[in-house]
Structure formats: C-alpha cells, structure tokens
MARGU-696714 format. One record per atom (N, C-alpha, C): x, y, z. Coordinates in pm, whole numbers, plus 50000, padded with zeros to 5 digits. Each point is the difference from the previous one (the first is absolute). Example, Ala and Ser with C-alpha at 12.3 -4.5 7.8 and 13.67 -1.06 7.14 Angstrom:
BEGIN
513194943150780
499115011950000
500905012050000
499655010549928
500825011950006
499235010950073
END
This chain:
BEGIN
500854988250000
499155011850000
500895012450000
499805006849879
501065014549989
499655007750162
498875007149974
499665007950101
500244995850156
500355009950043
499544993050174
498905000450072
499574990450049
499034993050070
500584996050149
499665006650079
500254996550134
499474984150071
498925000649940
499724986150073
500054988849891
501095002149935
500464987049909
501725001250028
500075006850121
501815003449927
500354993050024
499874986750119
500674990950073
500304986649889
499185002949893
500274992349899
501475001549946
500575012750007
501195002449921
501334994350049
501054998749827
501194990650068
501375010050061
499834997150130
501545008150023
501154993150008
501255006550036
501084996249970
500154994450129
499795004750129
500424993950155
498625005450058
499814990950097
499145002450097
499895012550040
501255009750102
499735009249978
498845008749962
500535003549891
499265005849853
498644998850022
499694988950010
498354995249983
499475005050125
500485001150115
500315000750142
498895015649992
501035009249960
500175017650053
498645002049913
499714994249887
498975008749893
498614995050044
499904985250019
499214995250061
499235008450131
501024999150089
499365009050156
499855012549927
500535006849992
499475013949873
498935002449974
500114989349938
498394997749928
498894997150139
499744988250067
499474999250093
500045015850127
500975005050001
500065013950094
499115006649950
500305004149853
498955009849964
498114992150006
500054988049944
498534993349938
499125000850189
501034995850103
499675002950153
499305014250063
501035003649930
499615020350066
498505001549927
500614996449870
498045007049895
499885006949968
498785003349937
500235011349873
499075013850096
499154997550114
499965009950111
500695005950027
500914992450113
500995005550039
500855008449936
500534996649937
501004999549864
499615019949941
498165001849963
499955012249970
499865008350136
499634999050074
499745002050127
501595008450043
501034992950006
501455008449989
500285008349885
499754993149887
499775012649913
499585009949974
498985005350061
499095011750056
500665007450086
500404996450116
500025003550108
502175003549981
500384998949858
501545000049984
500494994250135
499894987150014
500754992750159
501274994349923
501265004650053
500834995949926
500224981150061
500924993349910
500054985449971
500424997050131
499914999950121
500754993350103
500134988749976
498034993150024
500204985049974
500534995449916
500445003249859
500144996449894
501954995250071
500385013450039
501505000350088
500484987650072
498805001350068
500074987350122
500364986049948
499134995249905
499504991149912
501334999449933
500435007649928
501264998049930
501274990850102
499785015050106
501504992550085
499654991350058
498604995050088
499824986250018
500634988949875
499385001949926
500884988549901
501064999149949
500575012449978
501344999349967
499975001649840
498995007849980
500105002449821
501235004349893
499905014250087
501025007649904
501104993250041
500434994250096
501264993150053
500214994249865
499224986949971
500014987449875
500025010249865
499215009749983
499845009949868
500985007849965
500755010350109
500895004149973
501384999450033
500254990750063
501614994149986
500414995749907
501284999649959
500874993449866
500354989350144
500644991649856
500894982550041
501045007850096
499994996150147
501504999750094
499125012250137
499055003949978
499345008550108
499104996950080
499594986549987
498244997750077
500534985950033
498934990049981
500204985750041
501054994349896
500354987949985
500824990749923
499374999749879
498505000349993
499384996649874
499735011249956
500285014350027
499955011249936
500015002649890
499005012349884
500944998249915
498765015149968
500425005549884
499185019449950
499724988649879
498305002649974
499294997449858
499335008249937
500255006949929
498845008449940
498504994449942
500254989649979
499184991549991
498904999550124
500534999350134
499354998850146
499485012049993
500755009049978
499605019150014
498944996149917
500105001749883
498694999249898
498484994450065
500374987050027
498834996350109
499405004250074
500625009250077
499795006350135
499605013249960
500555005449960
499375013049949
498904998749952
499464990449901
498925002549890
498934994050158
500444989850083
498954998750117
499645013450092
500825002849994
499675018950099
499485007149947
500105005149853
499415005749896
498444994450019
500014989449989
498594991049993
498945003950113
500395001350124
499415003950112
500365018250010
500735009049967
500205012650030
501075002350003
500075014649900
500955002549981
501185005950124
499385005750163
501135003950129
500434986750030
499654984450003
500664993550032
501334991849885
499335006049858
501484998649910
500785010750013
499785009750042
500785014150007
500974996550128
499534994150122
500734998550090
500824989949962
500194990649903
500654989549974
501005011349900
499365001249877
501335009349906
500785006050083
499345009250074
501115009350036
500924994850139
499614991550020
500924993550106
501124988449901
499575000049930
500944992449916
500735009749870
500095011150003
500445013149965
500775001250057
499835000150141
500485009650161
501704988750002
499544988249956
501004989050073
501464998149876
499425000349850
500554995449917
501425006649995
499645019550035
501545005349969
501364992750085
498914995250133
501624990450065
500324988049999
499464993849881
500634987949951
500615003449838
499825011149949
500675004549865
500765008850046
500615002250149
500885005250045
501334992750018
501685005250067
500894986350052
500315003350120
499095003950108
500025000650107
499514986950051
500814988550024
499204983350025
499835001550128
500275008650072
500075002450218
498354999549983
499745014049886
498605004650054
499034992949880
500184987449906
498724996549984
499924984850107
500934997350046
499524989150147
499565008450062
499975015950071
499525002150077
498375003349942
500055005749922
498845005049941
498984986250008
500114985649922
499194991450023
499884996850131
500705001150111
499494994150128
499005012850040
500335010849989
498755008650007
499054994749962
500174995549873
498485002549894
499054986650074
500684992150088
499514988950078
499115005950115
500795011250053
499545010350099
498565005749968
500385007449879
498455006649932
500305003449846
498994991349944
500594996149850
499645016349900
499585008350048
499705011349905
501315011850031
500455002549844
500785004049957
499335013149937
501325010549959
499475012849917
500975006049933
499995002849892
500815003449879
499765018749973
501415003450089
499485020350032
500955004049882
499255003249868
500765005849880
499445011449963
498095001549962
499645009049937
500495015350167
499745014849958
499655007050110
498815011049880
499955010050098
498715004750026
500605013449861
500785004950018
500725012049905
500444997649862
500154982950007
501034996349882
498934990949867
499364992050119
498814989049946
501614989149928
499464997349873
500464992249914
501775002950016
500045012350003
501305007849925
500894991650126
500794987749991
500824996350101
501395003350031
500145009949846
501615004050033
499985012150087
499105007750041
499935011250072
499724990950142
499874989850077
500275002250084
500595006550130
499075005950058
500665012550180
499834987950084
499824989749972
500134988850151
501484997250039
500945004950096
501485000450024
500554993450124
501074989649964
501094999750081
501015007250088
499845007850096
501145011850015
500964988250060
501375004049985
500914989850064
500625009050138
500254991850102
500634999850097
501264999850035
500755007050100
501455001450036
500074980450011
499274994650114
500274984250016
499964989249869
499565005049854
500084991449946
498304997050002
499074998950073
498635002149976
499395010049913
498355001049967
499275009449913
498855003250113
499375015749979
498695000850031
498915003349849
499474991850023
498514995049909
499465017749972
499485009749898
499355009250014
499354999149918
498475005849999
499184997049860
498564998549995
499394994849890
498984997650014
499404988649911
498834994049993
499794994149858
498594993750035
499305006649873
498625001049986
499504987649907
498604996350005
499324986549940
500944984950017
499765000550117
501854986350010
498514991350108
499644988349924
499394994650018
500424985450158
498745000150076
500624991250174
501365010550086
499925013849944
500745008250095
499604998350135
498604994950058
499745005750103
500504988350121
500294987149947
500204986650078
501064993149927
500755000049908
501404997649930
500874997350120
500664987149977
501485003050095
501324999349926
499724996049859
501135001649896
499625006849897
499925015850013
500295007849902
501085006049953
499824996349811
501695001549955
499515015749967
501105005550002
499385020749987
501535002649887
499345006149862
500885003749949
500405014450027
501385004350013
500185015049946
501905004349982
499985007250025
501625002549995
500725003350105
501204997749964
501375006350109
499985013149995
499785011050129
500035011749945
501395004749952
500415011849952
500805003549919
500324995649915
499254990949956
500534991149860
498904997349908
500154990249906
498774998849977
499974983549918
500374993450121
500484984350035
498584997850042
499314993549923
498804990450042
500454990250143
498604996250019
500384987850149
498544998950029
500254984150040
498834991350054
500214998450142
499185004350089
500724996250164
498094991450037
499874994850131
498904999550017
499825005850222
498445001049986
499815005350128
498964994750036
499565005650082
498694992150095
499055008150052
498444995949966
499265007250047
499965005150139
500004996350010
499884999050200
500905008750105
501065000549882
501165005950061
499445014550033
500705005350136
499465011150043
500485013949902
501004996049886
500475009449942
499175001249843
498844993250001
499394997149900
498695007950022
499295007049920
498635005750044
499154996349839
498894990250010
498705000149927
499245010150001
499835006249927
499485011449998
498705003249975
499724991149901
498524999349909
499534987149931
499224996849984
499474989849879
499405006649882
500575005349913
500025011249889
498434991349946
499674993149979
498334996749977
499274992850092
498345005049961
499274987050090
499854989549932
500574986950052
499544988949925
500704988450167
499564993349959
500664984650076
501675003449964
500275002949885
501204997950005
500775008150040
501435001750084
500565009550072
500735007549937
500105009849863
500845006049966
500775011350067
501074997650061
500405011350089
501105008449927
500045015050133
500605005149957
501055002550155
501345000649993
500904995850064
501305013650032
500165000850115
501435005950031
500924995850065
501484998649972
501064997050070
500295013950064
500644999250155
500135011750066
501124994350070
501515003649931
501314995650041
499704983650054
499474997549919
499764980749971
501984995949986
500124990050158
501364993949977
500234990349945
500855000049918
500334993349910
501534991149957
500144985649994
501744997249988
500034992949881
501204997849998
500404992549822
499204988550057
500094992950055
498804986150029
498195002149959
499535012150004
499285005449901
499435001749888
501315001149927
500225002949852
500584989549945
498604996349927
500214988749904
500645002849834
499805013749939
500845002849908
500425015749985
501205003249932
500235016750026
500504998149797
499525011949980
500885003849875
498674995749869
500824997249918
499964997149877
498894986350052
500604988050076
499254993250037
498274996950032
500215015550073
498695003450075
499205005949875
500325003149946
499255005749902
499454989849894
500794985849969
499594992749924
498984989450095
500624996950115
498814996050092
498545002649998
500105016150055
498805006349925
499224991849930
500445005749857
499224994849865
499754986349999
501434989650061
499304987549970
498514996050081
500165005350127
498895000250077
498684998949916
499805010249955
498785006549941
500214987049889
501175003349902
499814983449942
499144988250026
500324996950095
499754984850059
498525002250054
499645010050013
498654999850140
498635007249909
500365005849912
498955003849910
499364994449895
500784984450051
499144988849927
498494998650056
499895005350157
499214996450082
498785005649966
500125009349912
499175011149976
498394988049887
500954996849902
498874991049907
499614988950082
500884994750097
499064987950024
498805000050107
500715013750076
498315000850106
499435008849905
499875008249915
498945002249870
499364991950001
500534986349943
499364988149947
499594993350076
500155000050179
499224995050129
498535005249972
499915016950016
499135006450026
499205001549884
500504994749909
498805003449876
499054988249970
500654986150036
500084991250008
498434993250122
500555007950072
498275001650158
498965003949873
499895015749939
499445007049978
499064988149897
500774994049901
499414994049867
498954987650052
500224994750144
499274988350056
498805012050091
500225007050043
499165006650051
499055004749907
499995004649862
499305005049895
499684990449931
500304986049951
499634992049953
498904993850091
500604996250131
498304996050056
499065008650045
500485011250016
498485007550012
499285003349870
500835001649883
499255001649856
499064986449981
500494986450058
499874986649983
498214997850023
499835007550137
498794999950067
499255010150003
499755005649858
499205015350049
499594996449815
498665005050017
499124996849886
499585011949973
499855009549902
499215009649960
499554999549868
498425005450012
499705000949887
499314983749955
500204993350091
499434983849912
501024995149991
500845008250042
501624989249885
501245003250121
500624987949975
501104998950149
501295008549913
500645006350089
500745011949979
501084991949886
500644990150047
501194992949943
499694994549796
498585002050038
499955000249821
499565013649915
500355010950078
500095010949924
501144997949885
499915005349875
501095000649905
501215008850059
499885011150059
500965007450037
500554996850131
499424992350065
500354993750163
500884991749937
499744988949918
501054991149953
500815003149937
500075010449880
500935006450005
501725008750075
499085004850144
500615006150071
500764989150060
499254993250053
500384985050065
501474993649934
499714996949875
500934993749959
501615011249985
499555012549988
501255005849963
500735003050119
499305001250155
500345000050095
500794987350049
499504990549960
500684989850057
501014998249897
500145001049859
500954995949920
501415013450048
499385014050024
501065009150058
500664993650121
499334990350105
500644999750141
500264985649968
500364992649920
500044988849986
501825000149901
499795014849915
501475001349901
501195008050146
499315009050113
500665004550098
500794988850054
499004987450034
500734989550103
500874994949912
499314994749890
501384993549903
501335004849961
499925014849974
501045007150022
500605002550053
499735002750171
500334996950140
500674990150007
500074987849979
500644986950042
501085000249897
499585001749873
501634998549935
500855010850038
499595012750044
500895011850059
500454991150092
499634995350123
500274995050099
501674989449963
499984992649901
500874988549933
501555014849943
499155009349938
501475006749980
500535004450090
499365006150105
500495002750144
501374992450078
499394987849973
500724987050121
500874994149927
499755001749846
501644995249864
500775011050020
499755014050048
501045011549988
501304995650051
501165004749902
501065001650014
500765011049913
501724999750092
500515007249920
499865000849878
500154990049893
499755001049874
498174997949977
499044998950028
498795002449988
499025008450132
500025010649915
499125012050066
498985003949930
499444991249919
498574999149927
498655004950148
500635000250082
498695003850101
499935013350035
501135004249938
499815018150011
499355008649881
499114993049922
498875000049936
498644995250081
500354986750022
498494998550024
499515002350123
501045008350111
500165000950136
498665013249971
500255008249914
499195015950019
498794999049914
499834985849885
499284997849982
498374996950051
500724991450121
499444991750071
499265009150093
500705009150047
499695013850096
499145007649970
500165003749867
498965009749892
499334995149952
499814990849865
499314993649943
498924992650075
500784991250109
498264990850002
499715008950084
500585008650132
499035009450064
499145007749959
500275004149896
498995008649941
498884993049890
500534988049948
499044988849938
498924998150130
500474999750126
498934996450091
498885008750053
500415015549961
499185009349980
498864997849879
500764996849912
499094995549853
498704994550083
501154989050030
498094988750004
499345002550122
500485009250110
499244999250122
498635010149936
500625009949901
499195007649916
498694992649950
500404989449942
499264987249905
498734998850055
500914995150115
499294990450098
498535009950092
500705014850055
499065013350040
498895001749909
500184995249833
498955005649931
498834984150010
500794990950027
498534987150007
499555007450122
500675001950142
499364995850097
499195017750030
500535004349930
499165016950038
500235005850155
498825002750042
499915002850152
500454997250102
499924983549962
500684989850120
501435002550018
500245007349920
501935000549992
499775011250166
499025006450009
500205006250078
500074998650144
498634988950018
499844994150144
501155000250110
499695004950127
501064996250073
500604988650094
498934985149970
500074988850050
501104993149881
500035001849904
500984990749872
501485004350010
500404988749938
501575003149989
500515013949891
499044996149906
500055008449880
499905017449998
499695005850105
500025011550030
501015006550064
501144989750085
500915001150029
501035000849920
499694993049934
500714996549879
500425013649892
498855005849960
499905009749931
501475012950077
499594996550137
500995012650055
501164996249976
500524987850012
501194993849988
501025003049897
499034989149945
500764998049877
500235011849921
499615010049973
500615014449919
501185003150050
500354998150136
501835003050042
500724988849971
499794991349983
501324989749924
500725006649876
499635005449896
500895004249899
501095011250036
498925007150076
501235013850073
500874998150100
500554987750021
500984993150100
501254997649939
501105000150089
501074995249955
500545009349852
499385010649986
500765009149849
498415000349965
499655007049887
498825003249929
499834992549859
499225003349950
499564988349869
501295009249936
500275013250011
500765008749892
501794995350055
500184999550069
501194996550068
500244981849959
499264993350018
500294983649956
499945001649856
498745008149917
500384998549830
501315003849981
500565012850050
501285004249954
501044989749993
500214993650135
500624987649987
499954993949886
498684992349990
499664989349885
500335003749861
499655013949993
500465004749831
501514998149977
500735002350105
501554996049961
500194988049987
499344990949962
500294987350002
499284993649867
499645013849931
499374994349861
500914997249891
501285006250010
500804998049875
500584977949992
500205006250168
500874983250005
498624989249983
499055000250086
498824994449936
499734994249870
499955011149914
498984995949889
501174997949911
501225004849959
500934995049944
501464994649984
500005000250132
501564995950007
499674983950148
499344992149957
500074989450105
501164988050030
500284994650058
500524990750109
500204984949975
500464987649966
499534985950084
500355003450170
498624992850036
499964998850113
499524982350031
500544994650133
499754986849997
498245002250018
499224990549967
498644998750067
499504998950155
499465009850009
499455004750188
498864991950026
499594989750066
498974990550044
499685007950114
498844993050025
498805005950142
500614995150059
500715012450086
500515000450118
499335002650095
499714986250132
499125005550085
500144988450086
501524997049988
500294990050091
500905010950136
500764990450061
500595002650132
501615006049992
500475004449826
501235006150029
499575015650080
501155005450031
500485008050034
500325012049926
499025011749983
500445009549898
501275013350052
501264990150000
500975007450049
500285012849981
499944999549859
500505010649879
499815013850033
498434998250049
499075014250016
500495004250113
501004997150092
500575006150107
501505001249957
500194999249862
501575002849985
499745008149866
499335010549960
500005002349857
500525010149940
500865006050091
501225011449979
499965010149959
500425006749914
500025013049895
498874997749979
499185016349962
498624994749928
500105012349908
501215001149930
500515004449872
500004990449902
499615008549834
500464991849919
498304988649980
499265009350023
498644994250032
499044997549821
500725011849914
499464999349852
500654990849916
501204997150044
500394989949937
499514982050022
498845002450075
499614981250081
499504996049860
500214990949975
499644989149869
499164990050051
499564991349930
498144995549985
500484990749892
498904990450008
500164987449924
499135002649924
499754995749857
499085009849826
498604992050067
499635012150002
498244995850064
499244997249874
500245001449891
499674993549866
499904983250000
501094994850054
499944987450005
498614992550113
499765013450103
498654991250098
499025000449861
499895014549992
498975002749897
499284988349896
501284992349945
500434990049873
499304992250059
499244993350132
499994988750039
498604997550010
499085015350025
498834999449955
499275003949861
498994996249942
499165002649887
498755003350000
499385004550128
498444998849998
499945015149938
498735000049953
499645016949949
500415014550033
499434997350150
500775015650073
501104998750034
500804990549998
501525000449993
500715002649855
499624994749886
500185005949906
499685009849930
499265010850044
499475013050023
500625008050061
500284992550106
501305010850093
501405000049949
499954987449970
501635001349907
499985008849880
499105004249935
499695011249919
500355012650068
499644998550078
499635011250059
501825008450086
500794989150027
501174997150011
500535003749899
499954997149904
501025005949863
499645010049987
498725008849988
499815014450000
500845007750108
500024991550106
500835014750093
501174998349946
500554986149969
501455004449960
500115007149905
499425000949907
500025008649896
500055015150054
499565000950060
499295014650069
501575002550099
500654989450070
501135004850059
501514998849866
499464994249869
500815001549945
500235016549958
498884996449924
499915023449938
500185007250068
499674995450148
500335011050081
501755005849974
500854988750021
501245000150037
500425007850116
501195005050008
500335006450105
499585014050024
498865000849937
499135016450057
498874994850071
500034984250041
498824995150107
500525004650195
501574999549902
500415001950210
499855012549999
500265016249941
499885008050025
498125002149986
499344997449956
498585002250009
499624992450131
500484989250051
499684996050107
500255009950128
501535005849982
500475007750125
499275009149997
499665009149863
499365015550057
498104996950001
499274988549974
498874997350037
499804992350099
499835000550090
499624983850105
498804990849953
498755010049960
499054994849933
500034989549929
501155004949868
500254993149885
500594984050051
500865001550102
501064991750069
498984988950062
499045003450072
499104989850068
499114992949889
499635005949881
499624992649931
500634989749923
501165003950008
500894993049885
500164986850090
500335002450107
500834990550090
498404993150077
498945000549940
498764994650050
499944989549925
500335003249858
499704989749863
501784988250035
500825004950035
501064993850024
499634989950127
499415003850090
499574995250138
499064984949925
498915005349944
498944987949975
500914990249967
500905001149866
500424984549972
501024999950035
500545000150176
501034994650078
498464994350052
499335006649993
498904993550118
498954986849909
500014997249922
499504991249942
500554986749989
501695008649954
501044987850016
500144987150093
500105010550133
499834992250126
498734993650020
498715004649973
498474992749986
500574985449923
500425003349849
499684986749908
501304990950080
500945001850056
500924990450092
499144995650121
499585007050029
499744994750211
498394991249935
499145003249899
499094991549972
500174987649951
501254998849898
500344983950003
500324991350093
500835007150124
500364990650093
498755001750145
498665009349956
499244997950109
498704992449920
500524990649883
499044993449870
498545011950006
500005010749934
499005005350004
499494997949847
498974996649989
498985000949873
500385004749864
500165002249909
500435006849907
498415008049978
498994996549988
498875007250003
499875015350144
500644996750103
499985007750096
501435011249934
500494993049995
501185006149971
500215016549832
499004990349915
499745008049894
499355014750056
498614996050062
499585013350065
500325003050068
500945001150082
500815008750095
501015006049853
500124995649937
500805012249844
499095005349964
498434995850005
499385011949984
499905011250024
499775002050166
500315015349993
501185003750025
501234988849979
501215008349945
500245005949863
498924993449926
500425007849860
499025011150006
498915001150094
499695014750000
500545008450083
500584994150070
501135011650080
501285001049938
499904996549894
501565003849921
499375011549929
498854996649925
499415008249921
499795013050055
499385002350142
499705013350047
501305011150004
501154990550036
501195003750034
500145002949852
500214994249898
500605004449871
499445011549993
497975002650003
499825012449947
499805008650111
500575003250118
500085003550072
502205008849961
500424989849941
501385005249966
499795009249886
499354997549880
499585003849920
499735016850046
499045002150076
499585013050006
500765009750079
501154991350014
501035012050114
500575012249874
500155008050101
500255012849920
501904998449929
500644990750111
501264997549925
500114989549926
499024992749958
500184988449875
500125008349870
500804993449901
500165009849912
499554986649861
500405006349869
498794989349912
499844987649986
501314997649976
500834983750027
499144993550101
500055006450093
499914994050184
498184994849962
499385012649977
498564998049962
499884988649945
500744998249874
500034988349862
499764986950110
500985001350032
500304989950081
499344995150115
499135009550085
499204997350119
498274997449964
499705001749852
498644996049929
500204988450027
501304993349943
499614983549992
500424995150113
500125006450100
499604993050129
498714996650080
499485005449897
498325004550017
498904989949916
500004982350142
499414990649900
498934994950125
498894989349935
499054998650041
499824986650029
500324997550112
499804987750043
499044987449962
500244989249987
499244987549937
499094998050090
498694998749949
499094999850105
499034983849952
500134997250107
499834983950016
498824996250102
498644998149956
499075002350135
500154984650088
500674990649911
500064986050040
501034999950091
500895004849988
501165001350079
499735006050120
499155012349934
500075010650159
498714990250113
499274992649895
498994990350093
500624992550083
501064991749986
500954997250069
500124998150112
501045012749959
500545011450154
499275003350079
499015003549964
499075004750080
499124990250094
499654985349877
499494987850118
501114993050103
501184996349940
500744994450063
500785007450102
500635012049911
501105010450123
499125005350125
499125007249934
499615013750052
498444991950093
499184996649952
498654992150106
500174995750044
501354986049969
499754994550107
500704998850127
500305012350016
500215006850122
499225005250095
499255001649975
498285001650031
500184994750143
499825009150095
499914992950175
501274991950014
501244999649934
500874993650042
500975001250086
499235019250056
501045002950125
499415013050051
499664998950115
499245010250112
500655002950100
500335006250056
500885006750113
498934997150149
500864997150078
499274993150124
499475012950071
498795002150064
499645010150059
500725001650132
END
C-alpha cells in the first residue's frame, strides 16, 4: 500500500525490530490521545509536552538521530527511518513534526562538526531531554546569514562570552542542545558553539507566534562559553551550516505528505457518505475527477519521496545527485501538497472548515511547509544551477536500489566543502524516460525535447535573463524541476510495482503542468522569439482515457473508502 495507513502499518517490512518498535508506539501514542484531544491542544496552542515526554520515555530521537558509534551497539542514522517518522508526525500535526525537525536541526551541526568530546556529550543529554534547537535565522537579518550580530567576544583566560540574539529558532524555550551560529568578534570567522536553555545566562523571550508550536525568540547575555562548546569555527562552520539545512529539509516533503495524506482519507469518507440531490456525492463527474487527481498528485509526492530518500543514503564524495533532489523534495512536493489539499477543499466545501476534523487544521498547517528552511525562490535558485549539468552533460553512475535497509548513512555527517555545487553530475534521465511507453509519458517526452530546444536558442543569454529577472528564473527552473521530478516518479514506481495505468495518469497532469508552465514561460516579458517558438510546443494535451481513469479511480482512489479514521 503506497499511502500511509496507520492501522495497516504493522504490516510493513523493517530492517530490525527496533524500527518497527518506535513507529509503531507512534502510531499507537497518537491513535490513544485521539482526534479530541489532539484538536483540543490545538486550539488552546498547548505546546507538545506530552508529545516530549513520550519521545524521551522511549528513547526516539536517541535511535533517529544518532550516527553508527553514539547510541547502543546496534545504532545506526537512516534517512529512510527519518522519512517514516516525519511523514507519521506530519500525519497527526504539524507542532509535533516541528518539534521533531527542529530538534533534529538543533543536533545535526554537532555531529557535522570535529569536536568528538561534545557529540558524546551532546547524545547523553539528548537521553536527558531529547529536544534540540537549531539558533541560525535572527530577527534583523531573517534569511541574510552572512550578516550575522550573534558574537563570540574572547577572553583574557582563553574562554568566550556568548552576546546576541536570534529570532524564529524553533524548541528555544525547553532545548538543552542548542547549536547557535555566529562569529568571532573582530573577525569575521564563522563558529558553531552550543548552549542551554536553562542556563541562567540564557533569556526566552517570546514565542514570536500563536500556535502549539514554540517558535522562539532568544538572547545570550555574556552566555559562557569554552572550546568544549564549539563544535566548528571558520570556514568549517559555515559549511556545517549549509549541510545542516542540506540534510534536514528533506523533512519538509515528507510530513507534507503525512498531513496531506490524513486530509485525502478524511475527504474521501465523508464525500463517501453524503448524498445530495438523489445522487451520492462520489459519483459526481467533477468529484471523481478531483478525486483522482488528488490522489494521483499525493501518490507522484510519495513516490518521489522514497526514491529521493535512496539518493540521500547512496551520497558520496563522488555522488551528490541529492543536492538536486534534496530542494526538490522541500519545494516541489510541499507545495504539490498545497495543490491537492486545494483539490481536496473544493469536494469537501464547508466541512474543510469544521472545528472537530483534522482537515481544518490542516489547512493552517500545511501553507508554512514551503516557507521553511529557504523559500520556494531561494531552493529554485539552487535548482536552476544545476540545469546545464542535468540536461546535458551526464555521468555513469552504478545503479541505486531501495535503500531502506539497516546501513548507516555515514556520508551525510562527513560531506565537507559545499563548494563546487554547479558542477554535481546526474546519470541521463533519458535513459529512465526510455523504459516507459504509455501515452502521457510519451507526451511528456515531447514535451522534454521542446524545453531543450528552448534551452538550446536560448544559449548563454538564458543565464543573464535569469539573473536580472527572478520571475523568468522560477519559471524556467519549474519546467527543469518537473522532469527531475518525474524521473524519480517513473524509478521509485517500478520498484514500488505500481500499475502502468496508475502511473500513466499521474503524467497526466504532468503533461498539463508542463503545459501551464510552457505558456506561462511563453508570456514572460523576457522571452524573446526563439524562446516563444519554442515554449508553444510545450503546450500539449494530455491522452484522455475514460477506461483508464475508471480504473484509478475504482481500484486506487474508492477503495479506500473507510479505510482509515482517526480514533476519537
């Protein structure tokens, strides 16, 4: 079963007991509490204690976020496990995945640090109280991280006092390992040190919103500080940083795909049981419609999700294919999950509104996942530099299998320089392409040779039209985005045996979302004639198959029908 289903999960194969162990009670913690309770704190913004408790009773993040040589003997970091876990928190609300990301934010800079004193000390903490906090953004700077005022002053003894501030730094208020970026004063030497809430030299200041979740805002006030502290200084600290955000803004698509995931079982059975008019809602033409494109959108998210997940845990020095699908994964399906929660708002109408359903919660939620971790405009920028090596200059790479066993994803705690990022090479996504033939895949591969065409004429007046438009830049790198994102769909569906009938219409509305995007490029004020020429015939019309879409719709999409209700 693609989707998740809580009360089928125990069916699934893991790699160690463990594993099956943490997601399981998870699951049972939340299905226990109920979907009362559950809004009942949501109302009332009660931040996650129990959720806290529950963690360090079991020892979650202990098993989740340690690498091999820090926790028990059988230790080991899976992104694979993360993936799980996230898309389950996502599933129940988004403050109890928020308290998980950002505590696993908070922890990562001191194991991609070479301070080894302080990540033993740091995990016996995290045994202490497993929530962590990652203090980078502040209140003056936002995004802008090279202007950091958060400072080190140094000391006659060889010590620092902490001065500063730093705003939206998520579990500020109960953290006992927060990593805090800023600089050495008089210099302008980056450094990772970490501190502690509690500490009397520490002041919480605010929870910059109302919600369950604790976004704080924070001051150091001659906060003491020793090299046992500081997990990286320099050049180091600065690539730390970034890998951070690297590694953890995977987290972003898969509780998307938790929470959108509630929403589509919540709207499917209440559409299931409500008759108007003489006629039961689920055989409206446009209900089934909606139906199917909703589930074929959150159905291409997960599939995409899991093969991201496989480039993740293959990363190495010589393959960094995941620094594509890392911001992909962040942007793309988060905001795909906006799509269909959209979808899904127009079957259920009103009810989206109720304040007993998951689905209303939902609505608040889910709109801040894309604006996390960098902005949709900040991750495209990324992604567009990665169109030249992409689309024409590719790679052999050995073949990456579903990874979702019990290694150890070392790598992602050793990944060094994070220079030299436009040059990452990619294996010819032409060849996944080659492997399917159904209609809307060969439509899209049409649709594929038009952009190249379109990045051929461009030539090298595409990078300067990119730099002085951003506009122009997000579109370009939107149409570049889909078929990295398809790529990974037509891979992760062979090895999760998905349908070729399911599979075709989920290219359905990829070939109309290529299309919008083409004439959507088309009408920018910096396309010039060529570019036009070229962005018409991106502009095609999907094969429409009512037998097929009958299908999907009996087999995928109905009969799901009551196959999962949230415990009151």
């Amino acid at each position: 079963m693609l989707l998740l289903n809580p009360k089928k999960y125990q069916d699934r194969n893991y790699p160690d007991e463990r594993s099956r162990e943490i997601m399981l009670k998870t699951i049972d913690w939340f299905e226990n509490k109920g979907l009362k309770k559950m809004k009942d704190d949501f109302f009332s913004a009660q931040f996650t204690y129990d959720f806290a408790e529950f963690i360090k009773k079991e020892k979650i993040f202990e098993t989740l976020f340690l690498p091999k040589g820090y926790g028990d003997k059988d230790q080991y970091y899976s992104t694979y496990k993360m993936f799980e876990f996230s898309e389950i928190c996502g599933f129940y609300g988004s403050a109890y995945w928020y308290m998980y990301h950002v505590s696993t934010l908070g922890l990562d800079p001191v194991f991609l640090g070479d301070n080894e004193e302080l990540k033993h000390r740091s995990a016996e903490i995290l045994r202490q109280n497993p929530l962590c906090a990652f203090g980078l953004s502040e209140k003056e700077h936002g995004a802008d991280i090279y202007s950091s005022s958060m400072k080190l002053y140094p000391q006659e003894d060889g010590t620092y006092l902490a001065r500063g501030s730093k705003y939206y730094i998520g579990n500020g208020n109960e953290a006992s390992v927060i990593t805090v970026f800023g600089k050495i004063d008089g210099s302008d030497e980056y450094v990772f040190f970490v501190v502690d809430s509690k500490h009397e030299k520490y002041e919480c200041i605010q929870n910059v919103i109302y919600a369950q979740n604790y976004v704080s805002e924070f001051e150091l006030h001659d906060y003491p500080v020793t090299d046992a502290d500081i997990s990286a200084r320099g050049p180091k600290a600065w690539d730390d940083m970034l890998n951070t955000i690297n590694i953890c803004k995977f987290n972003i698509g898969s509780g998307a795909i938790g929470i959108v995931t509630h929403s589509f079982y919540e709207a499917l059975n209440h559409a299931a049981h409500r008759n108007l008019y003489g006629k039961d809602v689920t055989e409206f033409p446009h209900v089934k419609r909606l139906f199917v494109d909703s589930f074929c959108r959150l159905a291409a998210m997960k599939l995409f999700g899991l093969r991201a997940t496989d480039y993740l845990r293959a990363a190495s020095e010589d393959d960094k294919r995941y620094l594509l699908f890392n911001p992909i994964m962040k942007m793309k399906v988060a905001i795909q999950g906006e799509t269909v929660h959209e979808l899904l708002w127009d079957i259920i109408a009103a009810k989206g509104f109720e304040k007993d359903n998951y689905f209303s919660q939902a609505v608040m939620e889910l709109r801040g996942f894309p604006k996390l971790e960098g902005t949709r405009h900040v991750n495209m920028a990324l992604i567009a530099k990665l169109i030249p090596s992409y689309m024409f200059n590719p790679k052999e790479f050995p073949e990456v299998p579903r990874l979702n066993g019990n290694q150890d994803d070392d790598f992602l705690f050793k990944q060094g320089k994070t220079r030299g990022y436009a040059k990452t090479q990619f294996h010819d996504f032409r060849k996944t392409y080659a492997t399917k033939n159904t209609p809307n895949i060969e439509i899209f591969k049409e649709q594929i040779k038009a952009y190249e065409e379109f990045l051929m004429v461009s030539g090298m007046e595409l990078g300067e039209q990119m730099m002085n438009d951003f506009d122009f830049l997000l579109c370009v790198g939107e149409i570049f985005t889909i078929i990295a994102y398809g790529q990974l769909i037509i891979e992760s569906a062979a090895m999760e045996n998905i349908d070729d009938e399911l599979l075709d219409q989920i290219f359905d509305f990829m070939v109309r979302d290529f299309s919008a995007y083409g004439l959507d490029l088309y009408g920018k004020p910096s396309s010039n004639e060529k570019q036009q020429a070229a962005c018409q015939k991106m502009i095609k019309r999907p094969d429409a198959n009512m037998e097929r879409f009958g299908k999907v719709l009996k087999e995928h999409v109905y009969s799901l029908i009551d196959a999962y209700q949230m415990n009151l």
